[in-house]
LUMTI-283200 format. One record per atom (N, C-alpha, C, CB): residue in one letter; y, z, x; residue number from 1. Coordinates in steps of 0.02 Angstrom, whole numbers, plus 50000, padded with zeros to 5 digits. Glycine has a CB too. Layout:
% LUMTI-283200
- A, Y, Z, X, NUM
...
//
This chain:
% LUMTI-283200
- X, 49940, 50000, 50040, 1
- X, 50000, 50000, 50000, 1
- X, 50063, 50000, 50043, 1
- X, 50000, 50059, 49954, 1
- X, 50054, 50024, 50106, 2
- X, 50125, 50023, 50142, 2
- X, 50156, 49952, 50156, 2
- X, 50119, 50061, 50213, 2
- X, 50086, 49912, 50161, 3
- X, 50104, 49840, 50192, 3
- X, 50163, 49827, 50127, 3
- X, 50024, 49771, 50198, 3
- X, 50157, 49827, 50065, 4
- X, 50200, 49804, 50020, 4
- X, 50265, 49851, 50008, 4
- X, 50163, 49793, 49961, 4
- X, 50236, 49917, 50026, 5
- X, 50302, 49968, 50016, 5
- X, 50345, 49945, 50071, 5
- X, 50286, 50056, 50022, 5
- X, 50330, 49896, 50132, 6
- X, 50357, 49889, 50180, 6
- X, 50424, 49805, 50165, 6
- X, 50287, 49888, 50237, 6
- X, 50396, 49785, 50119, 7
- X, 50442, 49710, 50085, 7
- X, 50484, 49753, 50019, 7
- X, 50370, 49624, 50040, 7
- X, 50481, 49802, 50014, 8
- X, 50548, 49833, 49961, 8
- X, 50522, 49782, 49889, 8
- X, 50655, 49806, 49999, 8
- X, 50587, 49763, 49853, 9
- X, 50579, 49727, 49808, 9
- X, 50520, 49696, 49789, 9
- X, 50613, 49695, 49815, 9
- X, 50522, 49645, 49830, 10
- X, 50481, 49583, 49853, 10
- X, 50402, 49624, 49863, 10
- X, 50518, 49542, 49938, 10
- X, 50388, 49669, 49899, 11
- X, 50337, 49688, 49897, 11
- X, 50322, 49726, 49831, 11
- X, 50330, 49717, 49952, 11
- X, 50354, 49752, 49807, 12
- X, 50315, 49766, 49731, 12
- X, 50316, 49722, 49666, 12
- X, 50343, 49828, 49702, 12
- X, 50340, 49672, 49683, 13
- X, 50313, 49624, 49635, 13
- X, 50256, 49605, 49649, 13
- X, 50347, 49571, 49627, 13
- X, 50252, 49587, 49715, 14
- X, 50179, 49553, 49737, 14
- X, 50136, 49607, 49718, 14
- X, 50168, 49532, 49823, 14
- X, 50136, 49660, 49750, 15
- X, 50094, 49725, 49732, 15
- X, 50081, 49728, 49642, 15
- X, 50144, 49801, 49763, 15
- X, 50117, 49706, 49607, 16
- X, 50128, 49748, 49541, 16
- X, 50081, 49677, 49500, 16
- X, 50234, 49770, 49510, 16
- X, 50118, 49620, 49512, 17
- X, 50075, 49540, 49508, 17
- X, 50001, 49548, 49523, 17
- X, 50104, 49479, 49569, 17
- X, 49972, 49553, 49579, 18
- X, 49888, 49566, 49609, 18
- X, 49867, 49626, 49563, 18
- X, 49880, 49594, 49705, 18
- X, 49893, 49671, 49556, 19
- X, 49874, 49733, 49519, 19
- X, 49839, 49693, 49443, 19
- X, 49955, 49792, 49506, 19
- X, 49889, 49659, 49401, 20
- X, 49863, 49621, 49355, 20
- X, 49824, 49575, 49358, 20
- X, 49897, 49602, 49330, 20
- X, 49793, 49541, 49399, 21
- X, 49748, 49484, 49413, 21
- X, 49716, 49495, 49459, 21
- X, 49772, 49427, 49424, 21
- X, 49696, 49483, 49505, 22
- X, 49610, 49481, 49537, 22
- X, 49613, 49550, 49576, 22
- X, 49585, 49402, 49603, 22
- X, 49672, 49592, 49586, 23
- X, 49626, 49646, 49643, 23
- X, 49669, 49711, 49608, 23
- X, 49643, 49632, 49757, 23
- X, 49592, 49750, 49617, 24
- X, 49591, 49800, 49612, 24
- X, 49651, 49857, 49648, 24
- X, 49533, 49801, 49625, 24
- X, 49712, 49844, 49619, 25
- X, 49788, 49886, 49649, 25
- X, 49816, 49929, 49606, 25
- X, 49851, 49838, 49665, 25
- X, 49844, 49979, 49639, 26
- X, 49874, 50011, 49591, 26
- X, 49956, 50016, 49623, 26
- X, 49831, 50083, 49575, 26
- X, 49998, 49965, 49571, 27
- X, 50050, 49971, 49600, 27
- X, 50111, 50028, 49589, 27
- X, 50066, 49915, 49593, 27
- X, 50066, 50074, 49529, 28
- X, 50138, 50131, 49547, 28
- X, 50148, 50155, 49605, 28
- X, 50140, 50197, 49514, 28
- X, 50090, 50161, 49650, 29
- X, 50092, 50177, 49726, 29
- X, 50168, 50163, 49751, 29
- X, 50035, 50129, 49770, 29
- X, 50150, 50083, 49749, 30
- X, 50211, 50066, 49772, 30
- X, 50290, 50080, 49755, 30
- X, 50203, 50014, 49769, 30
- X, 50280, 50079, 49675, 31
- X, 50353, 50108, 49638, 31
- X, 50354, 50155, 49661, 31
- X, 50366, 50119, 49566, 31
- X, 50309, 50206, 49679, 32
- X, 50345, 50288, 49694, 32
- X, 50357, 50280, 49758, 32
- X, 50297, 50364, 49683, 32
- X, 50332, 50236, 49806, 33
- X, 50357, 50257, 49875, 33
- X, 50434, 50235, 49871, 33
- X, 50312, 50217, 49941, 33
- X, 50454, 50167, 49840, 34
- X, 50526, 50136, 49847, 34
- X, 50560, 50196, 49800, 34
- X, 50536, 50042, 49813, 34
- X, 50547, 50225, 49743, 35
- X, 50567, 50270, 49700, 35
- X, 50605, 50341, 49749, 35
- X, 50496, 50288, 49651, 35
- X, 50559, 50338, 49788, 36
- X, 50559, 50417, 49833, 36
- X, 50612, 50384, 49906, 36
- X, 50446, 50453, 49867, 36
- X, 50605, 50337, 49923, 37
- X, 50673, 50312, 49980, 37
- X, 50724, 50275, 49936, 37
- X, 50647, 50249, 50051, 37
- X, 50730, 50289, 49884, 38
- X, 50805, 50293, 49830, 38
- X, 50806, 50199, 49837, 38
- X, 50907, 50353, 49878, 38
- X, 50754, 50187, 49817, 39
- X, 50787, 50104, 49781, 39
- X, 50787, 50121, 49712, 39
- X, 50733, 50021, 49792, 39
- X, 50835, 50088, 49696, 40
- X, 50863, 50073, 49634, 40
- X, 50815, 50081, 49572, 40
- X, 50889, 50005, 49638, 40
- X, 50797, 50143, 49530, 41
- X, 50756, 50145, 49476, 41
- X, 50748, 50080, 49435, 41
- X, 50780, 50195, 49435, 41
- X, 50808, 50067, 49399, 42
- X, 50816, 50032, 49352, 42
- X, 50776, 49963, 49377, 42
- X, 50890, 50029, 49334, 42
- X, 50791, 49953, 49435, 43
- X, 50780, 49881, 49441, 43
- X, 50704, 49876, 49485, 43
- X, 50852, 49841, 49483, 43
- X, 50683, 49939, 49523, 44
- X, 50621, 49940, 49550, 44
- X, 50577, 49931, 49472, 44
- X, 50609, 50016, 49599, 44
- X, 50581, 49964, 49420, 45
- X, 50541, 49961, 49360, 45
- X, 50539, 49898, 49326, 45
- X, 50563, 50010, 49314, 45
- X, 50606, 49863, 49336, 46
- X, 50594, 49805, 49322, 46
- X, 50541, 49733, 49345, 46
- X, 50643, 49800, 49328, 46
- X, 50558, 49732, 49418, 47
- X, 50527, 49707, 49458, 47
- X, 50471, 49731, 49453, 47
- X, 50549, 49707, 49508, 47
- X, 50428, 49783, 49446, 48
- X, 50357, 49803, 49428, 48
- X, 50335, 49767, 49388, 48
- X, 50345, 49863, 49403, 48
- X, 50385, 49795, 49330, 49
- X, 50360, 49735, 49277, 49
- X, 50366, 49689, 49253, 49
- X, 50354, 49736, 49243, 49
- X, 50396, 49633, 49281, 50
- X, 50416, 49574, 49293, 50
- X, 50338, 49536, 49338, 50
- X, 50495, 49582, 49338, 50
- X, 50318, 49578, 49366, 51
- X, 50266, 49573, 49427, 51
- X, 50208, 49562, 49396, 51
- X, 50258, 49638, 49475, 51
- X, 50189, 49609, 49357, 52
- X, 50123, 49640, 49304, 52
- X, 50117, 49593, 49257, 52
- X, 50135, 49715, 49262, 52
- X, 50189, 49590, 49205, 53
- X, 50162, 49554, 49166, 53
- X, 50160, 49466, 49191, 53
- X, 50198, 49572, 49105, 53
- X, 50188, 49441, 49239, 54
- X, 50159, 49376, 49261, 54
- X, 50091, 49380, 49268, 54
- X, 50187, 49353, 49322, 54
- X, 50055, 49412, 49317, 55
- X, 49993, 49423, 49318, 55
- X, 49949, 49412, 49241, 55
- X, 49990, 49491, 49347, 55
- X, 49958, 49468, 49210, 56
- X, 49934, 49466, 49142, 56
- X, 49950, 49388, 49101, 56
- X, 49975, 49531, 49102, 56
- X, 49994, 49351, 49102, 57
- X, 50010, 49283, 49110, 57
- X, 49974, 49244, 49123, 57
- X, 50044, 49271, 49142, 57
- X, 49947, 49255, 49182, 58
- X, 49880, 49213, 49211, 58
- X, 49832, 49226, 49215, 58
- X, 49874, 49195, 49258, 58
- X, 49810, 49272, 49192, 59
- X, 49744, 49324, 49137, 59
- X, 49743, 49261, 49061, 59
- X, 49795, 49447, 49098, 59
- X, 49801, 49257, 49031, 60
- X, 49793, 49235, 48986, 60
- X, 49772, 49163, 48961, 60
- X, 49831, 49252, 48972, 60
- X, 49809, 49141, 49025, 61
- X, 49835, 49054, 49035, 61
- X, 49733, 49059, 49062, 61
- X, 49932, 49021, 49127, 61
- X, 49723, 49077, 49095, 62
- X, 49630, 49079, 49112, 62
- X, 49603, 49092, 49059, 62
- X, 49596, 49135, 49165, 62
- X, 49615, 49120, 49012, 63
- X, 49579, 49107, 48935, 63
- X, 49592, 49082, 48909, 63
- X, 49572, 49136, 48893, 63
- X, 49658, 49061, 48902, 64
- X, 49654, 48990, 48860, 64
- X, 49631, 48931, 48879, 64
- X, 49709, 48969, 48843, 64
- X, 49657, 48930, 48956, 65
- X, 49624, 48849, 48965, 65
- X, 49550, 48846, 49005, 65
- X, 49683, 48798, 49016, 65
- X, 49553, 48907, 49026, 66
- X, 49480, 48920, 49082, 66
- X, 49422, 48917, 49028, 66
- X, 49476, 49013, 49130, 66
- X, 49375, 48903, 49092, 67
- X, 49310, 48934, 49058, 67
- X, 49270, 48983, 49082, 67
- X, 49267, 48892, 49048, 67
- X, 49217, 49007, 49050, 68
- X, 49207, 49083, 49080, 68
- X, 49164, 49073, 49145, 68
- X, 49165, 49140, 49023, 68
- X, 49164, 49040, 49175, 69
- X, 49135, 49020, 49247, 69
- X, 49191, 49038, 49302, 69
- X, 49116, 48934, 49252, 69
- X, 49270, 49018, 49271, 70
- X, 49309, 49010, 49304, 70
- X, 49329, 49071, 49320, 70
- X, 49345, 48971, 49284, 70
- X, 49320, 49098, 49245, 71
- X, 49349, 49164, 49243, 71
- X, 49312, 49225, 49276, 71
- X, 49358, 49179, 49174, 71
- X, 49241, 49220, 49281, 72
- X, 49176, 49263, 49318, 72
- X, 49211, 49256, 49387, 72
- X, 49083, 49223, 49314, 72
- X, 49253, 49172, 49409, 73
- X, 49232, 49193, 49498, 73
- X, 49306, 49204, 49502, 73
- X, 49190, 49121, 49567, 73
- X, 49384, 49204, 49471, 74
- X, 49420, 49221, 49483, 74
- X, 49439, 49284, 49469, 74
- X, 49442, 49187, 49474, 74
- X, 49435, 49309, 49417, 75
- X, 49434, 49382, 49379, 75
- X, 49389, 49420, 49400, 75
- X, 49423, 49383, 49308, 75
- X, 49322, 49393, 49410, 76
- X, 49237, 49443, 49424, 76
- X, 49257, 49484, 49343, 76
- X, 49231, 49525, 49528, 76
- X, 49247, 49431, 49289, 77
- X, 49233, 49491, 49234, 77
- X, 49181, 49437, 49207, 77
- X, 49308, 49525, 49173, 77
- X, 49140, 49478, 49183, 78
- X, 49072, 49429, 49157, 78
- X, 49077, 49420, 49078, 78
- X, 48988, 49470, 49175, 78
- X, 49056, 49370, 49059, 79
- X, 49038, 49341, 48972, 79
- X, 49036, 49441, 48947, 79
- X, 48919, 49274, 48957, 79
- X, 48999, 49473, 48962, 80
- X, 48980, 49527, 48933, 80
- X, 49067, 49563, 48923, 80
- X, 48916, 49569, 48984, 80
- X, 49096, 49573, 48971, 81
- X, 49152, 49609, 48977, 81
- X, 49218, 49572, 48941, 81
- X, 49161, 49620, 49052, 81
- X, 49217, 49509, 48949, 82
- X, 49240, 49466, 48886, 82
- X, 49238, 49488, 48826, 82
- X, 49206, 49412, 48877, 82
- X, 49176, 49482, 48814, 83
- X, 49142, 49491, 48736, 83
- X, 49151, 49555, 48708, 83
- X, 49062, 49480, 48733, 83
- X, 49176, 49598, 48767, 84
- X, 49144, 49674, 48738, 84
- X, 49253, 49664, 48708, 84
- X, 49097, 49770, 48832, 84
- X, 49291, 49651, 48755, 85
- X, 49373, 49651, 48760, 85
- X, 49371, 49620, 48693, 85
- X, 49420, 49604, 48830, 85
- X, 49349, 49553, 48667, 86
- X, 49376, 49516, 48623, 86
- X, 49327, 49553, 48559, 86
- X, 49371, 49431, 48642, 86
- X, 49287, 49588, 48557, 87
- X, 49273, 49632, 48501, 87
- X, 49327, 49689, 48476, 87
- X, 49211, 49666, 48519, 87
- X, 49345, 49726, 48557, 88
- X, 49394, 49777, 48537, 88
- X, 49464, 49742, 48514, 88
- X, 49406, 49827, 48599, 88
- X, 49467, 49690, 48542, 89
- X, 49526, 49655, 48517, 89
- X, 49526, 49630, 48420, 89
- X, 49528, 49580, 48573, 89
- X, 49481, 49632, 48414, 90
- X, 49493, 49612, 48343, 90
- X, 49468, 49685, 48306, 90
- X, 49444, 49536, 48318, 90
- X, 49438, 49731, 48336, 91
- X, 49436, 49785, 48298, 91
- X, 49491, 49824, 48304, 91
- X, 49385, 49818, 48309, 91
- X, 49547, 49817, 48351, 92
- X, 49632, 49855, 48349, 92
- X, 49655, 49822, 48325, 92
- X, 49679, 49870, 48404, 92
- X, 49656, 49753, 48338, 93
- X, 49725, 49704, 48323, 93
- X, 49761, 49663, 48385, 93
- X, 49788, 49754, 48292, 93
- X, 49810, 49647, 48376, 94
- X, 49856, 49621, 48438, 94
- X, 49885, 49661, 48472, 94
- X, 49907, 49582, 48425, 94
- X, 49899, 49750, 48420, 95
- X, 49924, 49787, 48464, 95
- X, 49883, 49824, 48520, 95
- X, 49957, 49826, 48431, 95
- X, 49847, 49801, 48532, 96
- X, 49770, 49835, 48590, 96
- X, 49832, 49804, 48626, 96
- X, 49658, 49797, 48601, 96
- X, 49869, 49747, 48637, 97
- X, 49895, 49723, 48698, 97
- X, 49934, 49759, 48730, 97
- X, 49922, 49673, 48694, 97
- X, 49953, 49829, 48686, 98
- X, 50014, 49867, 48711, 98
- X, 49965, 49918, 48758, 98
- X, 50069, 49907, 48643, 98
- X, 49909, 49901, 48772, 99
- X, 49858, 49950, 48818, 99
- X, 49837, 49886, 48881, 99
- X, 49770, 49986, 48759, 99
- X, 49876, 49827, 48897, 100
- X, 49856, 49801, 48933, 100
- X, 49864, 49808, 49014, 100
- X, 49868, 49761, 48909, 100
- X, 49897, 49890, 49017, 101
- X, 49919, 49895, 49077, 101
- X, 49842, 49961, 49092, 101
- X, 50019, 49920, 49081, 101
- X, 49810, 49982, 49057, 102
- X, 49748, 50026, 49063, 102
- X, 49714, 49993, 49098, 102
- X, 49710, 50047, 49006, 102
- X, 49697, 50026, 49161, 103
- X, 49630, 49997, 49219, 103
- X, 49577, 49993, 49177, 103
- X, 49604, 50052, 49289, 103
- X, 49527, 49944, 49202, 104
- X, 49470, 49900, 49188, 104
- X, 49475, 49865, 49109, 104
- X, 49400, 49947, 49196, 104
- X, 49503, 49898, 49056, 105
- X, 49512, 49863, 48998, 105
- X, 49561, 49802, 48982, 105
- X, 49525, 49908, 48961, 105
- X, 49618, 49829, 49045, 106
- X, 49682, 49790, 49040, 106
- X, 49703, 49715, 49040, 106
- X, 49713, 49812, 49083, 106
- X, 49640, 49705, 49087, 107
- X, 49639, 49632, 49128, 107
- X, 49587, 49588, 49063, 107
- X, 49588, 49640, 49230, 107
- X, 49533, 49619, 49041, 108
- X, 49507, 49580, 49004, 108
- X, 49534, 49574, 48951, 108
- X, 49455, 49589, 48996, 108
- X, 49568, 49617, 48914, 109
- X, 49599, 49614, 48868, 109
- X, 49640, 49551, 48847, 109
- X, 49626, 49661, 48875, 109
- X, 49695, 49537, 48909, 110
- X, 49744, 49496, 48918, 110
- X, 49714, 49421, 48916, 110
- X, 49779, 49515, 48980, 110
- X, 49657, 49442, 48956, 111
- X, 49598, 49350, 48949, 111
- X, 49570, 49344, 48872, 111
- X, 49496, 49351, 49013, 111
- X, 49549, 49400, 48853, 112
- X, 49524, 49395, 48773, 112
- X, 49584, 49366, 48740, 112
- X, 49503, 49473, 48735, 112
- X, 49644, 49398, 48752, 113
- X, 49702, 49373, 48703, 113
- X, 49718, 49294, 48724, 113
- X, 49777, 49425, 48712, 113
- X, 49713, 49270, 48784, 114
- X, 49701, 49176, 48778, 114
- X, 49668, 49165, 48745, 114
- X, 49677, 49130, 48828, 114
- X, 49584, 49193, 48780, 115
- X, 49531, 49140, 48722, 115
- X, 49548, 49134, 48636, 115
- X, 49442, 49179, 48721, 115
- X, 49572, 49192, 48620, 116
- X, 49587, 49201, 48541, 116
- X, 49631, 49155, 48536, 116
- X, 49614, 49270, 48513, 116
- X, 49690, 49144, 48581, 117
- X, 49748, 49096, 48578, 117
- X, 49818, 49132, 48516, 117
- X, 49707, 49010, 48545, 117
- X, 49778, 49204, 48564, 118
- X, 49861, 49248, 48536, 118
- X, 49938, 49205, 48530, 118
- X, 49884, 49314, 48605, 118
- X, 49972, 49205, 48493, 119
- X, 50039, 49189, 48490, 119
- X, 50054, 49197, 48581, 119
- X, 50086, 49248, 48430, 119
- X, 50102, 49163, 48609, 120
- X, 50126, 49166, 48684, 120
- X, 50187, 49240, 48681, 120
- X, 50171, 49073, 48711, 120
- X, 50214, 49216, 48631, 121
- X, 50269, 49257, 48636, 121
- X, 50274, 49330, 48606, 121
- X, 50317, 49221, 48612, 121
- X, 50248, 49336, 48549, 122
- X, 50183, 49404, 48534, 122
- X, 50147, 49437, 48603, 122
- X, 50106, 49367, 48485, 122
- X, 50119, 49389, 48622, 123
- X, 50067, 49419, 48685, 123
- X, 50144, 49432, 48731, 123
- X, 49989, 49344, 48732, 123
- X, 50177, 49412, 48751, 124
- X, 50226, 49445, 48806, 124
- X, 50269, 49501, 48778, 124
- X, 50277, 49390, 48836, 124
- X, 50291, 49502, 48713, 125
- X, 50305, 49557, 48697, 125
- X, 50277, 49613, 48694, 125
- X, 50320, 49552, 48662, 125
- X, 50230, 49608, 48680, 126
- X, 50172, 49675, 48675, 126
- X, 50167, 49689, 48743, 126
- X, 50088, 49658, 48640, 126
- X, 50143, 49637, 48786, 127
- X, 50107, 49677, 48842, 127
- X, 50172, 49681, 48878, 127
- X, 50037, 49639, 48886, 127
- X, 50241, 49672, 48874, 128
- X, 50284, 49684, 48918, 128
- X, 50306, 49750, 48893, 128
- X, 50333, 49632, 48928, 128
- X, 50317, 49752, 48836, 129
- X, 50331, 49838, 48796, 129
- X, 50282, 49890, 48838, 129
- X, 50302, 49842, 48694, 129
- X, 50222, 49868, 48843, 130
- X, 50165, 49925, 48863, 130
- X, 50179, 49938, 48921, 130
- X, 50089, 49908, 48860, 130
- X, 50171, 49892, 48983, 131
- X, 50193, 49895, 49048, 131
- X, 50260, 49917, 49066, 131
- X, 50184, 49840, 49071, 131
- X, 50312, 49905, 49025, 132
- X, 50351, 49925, 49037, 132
- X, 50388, 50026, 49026, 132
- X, 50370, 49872, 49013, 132
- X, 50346, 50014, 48979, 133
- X, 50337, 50092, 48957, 133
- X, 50295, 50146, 49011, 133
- X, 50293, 50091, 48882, 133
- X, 50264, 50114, 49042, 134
- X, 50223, 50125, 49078, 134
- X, 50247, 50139, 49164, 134
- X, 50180, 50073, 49061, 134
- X, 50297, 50094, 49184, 135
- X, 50331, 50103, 49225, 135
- X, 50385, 50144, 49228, 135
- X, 50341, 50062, 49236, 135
- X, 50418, 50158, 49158, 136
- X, 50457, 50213, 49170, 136
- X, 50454, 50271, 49170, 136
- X, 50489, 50212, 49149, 136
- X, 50385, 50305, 49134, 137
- X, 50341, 50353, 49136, 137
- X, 50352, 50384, 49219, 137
- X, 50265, 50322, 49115, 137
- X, 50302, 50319, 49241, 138
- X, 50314, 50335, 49310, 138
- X, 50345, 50359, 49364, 138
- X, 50314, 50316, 49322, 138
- X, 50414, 50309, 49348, 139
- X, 50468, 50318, 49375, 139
- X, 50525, 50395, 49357, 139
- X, 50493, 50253, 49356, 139
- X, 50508, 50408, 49280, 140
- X, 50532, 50467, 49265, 140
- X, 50502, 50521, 49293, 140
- X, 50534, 50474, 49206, 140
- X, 50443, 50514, 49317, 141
- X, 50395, 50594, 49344, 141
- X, 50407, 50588, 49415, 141
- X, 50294, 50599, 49328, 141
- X, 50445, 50541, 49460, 142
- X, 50441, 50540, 49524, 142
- X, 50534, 50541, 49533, 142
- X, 50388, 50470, 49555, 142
- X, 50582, 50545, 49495, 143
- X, 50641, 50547, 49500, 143
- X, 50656, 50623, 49510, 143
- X, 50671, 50512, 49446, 143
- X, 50638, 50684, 49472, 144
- X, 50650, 50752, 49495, 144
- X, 50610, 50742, 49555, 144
- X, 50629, 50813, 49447, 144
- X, 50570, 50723, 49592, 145
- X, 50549, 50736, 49660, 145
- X, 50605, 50740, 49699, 145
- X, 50505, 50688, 49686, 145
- X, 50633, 50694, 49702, 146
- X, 50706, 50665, 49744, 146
- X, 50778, 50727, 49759, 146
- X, 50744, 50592, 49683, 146
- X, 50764, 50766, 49727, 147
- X, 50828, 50827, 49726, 147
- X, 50800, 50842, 49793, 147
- X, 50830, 50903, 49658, 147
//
């Protein structure tokens, strides 16, 4: 995580982007380290999630246009983990998307909502509300550190 805490901005998008699509990251890491050497809240949370939900973007854009071959060797999520996302997806609704920032559910979720061929702009609202909520959480529990 330092390598990206080490590019400021720029490194937590990238960090916050990968986090949503193929690797296993967790980029509040990174928000709290820039959080804790006083970059800019407002706009470190942004850039998180500006980061995330692109990722989740191309979670989606791979279910809509991918197929699940593509999606097994880019994602590593199998037909099963698909199937299991796009069940829970129709047993919540569209708003499951506001849980698309939750490790291991998050990522399939966002591919279930292509294959379904969620609304585009629905799907970014939701999952940008969630992530974004999500980053300021964050960012709010690591701001009293700073006194």
């Amino acid at each position: 995580m330092n390598f990206f805490a080490e590019y400021g901005y720029t490194g937590l998008f990238i960090a916050s982007f990968l986090a949503a699509t193929i690797l296993p990251l967790g980029s509040e890491f990174v928000l709290i380290y820039l959080l804790m050497n006083n970059y800019d809240p407002f706009l470190s949370i942004m850039v998180a999630t500006a980061g995330n939900v692109l990722g989740s973007v191309i979670n989606y854009a791979l279910g809509f246009w991918g197929s699940f071959l593509l999606m097994e060797k880019l994602l590593r999520l199998s037909q099963t983990e698909i199937a299991r996302s796009e069940k829970r997806f129709r047993k919540y609704g569209v708003f499951s998307l506001l849980f698309a920032w939750v490790p291991i559910i998050g990522d399939p979720l966002t591919v279930a909502a292509g294959v379904l061929k969620i609304n585009i702009y629905l799907f970014l609202s939701l999952v940008t509300a969630g992530k974004v909520l999500r980053y300021i959480i964050v960012g709010i529990s690591v701001l009293p550190l700073q006194v």
